[in-house]
N, C-alpha and C positions, 0 to 999 in steps of 0.2 A: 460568722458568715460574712459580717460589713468587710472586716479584715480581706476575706478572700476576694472577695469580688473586686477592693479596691488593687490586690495585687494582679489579677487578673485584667483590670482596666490599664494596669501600668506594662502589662504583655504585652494588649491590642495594641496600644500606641509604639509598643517597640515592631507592631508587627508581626505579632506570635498567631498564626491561625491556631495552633494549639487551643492557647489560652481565650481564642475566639470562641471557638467550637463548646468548648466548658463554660466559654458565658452563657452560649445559648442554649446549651442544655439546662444550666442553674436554673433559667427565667422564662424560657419558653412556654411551659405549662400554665403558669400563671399570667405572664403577659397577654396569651390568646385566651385564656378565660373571660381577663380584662377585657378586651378589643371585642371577642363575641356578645359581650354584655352591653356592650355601645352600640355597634355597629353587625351586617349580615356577616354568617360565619365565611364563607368566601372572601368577601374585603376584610375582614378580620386577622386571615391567614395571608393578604397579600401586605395589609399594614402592617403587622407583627417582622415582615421580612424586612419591610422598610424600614422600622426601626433599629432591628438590630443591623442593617448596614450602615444608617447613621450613629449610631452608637462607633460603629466602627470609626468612622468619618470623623466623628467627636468626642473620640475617646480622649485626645489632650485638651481637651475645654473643660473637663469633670474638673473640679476647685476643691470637692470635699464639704462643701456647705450643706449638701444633702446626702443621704444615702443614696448607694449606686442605686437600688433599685429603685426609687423615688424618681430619681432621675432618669432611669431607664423609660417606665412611666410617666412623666415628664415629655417624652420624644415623641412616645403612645401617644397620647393625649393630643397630642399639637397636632401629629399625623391625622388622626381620628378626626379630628374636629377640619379639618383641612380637606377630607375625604368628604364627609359628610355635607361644607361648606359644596364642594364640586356636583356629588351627587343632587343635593336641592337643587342648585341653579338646573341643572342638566334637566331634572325633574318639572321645575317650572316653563323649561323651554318647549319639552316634547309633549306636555300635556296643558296646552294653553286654551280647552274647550274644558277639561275634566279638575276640576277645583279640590276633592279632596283626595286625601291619601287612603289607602285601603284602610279598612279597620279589619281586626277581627273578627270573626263569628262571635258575638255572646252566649252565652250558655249553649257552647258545642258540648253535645253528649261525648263522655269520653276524653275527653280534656287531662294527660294527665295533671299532674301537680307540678311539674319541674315547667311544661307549655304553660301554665297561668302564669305561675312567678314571671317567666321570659318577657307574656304578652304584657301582664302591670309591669316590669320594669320601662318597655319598650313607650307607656305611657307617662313615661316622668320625662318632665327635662333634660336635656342632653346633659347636661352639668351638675343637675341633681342627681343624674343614674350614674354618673362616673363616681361622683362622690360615694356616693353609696356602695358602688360595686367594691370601690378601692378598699372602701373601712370595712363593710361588712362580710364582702365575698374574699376579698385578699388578702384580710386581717393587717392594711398599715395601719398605722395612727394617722388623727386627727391632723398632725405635724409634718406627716409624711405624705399623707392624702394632699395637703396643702400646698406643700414643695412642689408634689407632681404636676398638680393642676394650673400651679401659676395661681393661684388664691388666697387671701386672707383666710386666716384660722378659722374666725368666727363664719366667715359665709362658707366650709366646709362644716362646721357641726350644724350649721342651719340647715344646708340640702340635706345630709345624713341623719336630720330628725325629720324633715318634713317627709323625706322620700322612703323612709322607715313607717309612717303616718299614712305615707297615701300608699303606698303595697300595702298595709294591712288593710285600709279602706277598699282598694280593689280586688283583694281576694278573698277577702269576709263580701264581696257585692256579688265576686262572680261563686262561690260557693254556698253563699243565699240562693242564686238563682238555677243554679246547674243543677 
C-alpha cells in the first residue's frame, strides 16, 4: 500500500488529478474518522478537504521519512489544531459573560454506546485524543502516530496509555451511573 500511495504522490506533483482523485478515495474514510474524532463532524469534513488540497499543494515536499499516510495525517493534525486554535479564540470573544463550555448531559437515559465513547473521548486532551484516535481507531503505530503528530515517541505511548486509562475511567463512571 506505502508503495502505491508514494507512486501516487509522484502523479499529484506531476499533476495527475487521476491519481489525486485515488488519493482521496485510499484516505478519505479514515482521514474524516480521524478529524471527527477531534473536531465537529461539519469542520471535520471542511478540514479533511483542506488537507487533501494541501496535500496537493505539498505533494513535492513528501521526503519519504514518514509514510504517506502519517504524513497525510501530519497535515490533519496541524489543520485541526489550527481550526480549533480559531474556534477557541472566536469562542472566548463572543461569549465574554458565559465562562464555561457546554458539557454534556450525565447519565442521559438512552445514551447509546458509540455517544459515550464520542462524549469521554471529547473529554481528553486535544493531543491525548488524537493520539489515541490515531493508534487505536486508525490502527498506526506508535511511530507513525508520532510522525503525524510532530511528537516524541514516548509522549505518544503516554497520551495513548493515559487516554486508554481515562475512557475506561469515563465510561465505567458513566455506565455506573446511567
Amino acid at each position: 500500500m506505502e508503495a502505491d500511495d508514494v507512486a501516487l504522490l509522484a502523479g499529484i506533483r506531476d499533476g495527475s488529478e487521476h491519481a489525486f482523485n485515488r488519493f482521496i478515495d485510499r484516505h478519505q474514510q479514515s482521514l474524516r474518522a480521524f478529524l471527527r474524532g477531534l473536531i465537529a463532524a461539519a469542520d471535520a469534513d471542511d478540514i479533511a478537504q483542506e488537507t487533501f488540497l494541501a496535500a496537493w499543494v505539498q505533494a513535492g515536499r513528501y521526503r519519504g521519512g514518514a509514510s504517506v499516510r502519517s504524513w497525510l495525517f501530519a497535515i490533519a493534525w496541524r489543520k485541526a489544531k489550527d481550526s480549533h486554535r480559531r474556534w477557541f479564540r472566536q469562542r472566548q470573544r463572543e461569549s465574554q459573560y458565559r465562562h464555561e463550555m457546554s458539557q454534556p448531559a450525565d447519565g442521559a437515559a438512552g445514551i447509546d454506546e458509540r455517544l459515550a465513547v464520542r462524549q469521554a473521548l471529547h473529554r481528553l486532551p486535544m493531543a491525548q485524543r488524537a493520539a489515541v484516535l490515531l493508534c487505536l481507531a486508525e490502527g498506526l503505530t506508535h511511530t507513525e502516530a508520532a510522525d503525524a503528530l510532530g511528537m516524541p515517541l514516548g509522549t505518544v505511548k503516554s497520551h495513548v496509555a493515559r487516554g486508554r486509562e481515562n475512557l475506561r475511567a469515563a465510561l465505567g463512571e458513566e455506565t455506573n451511573h446511567g
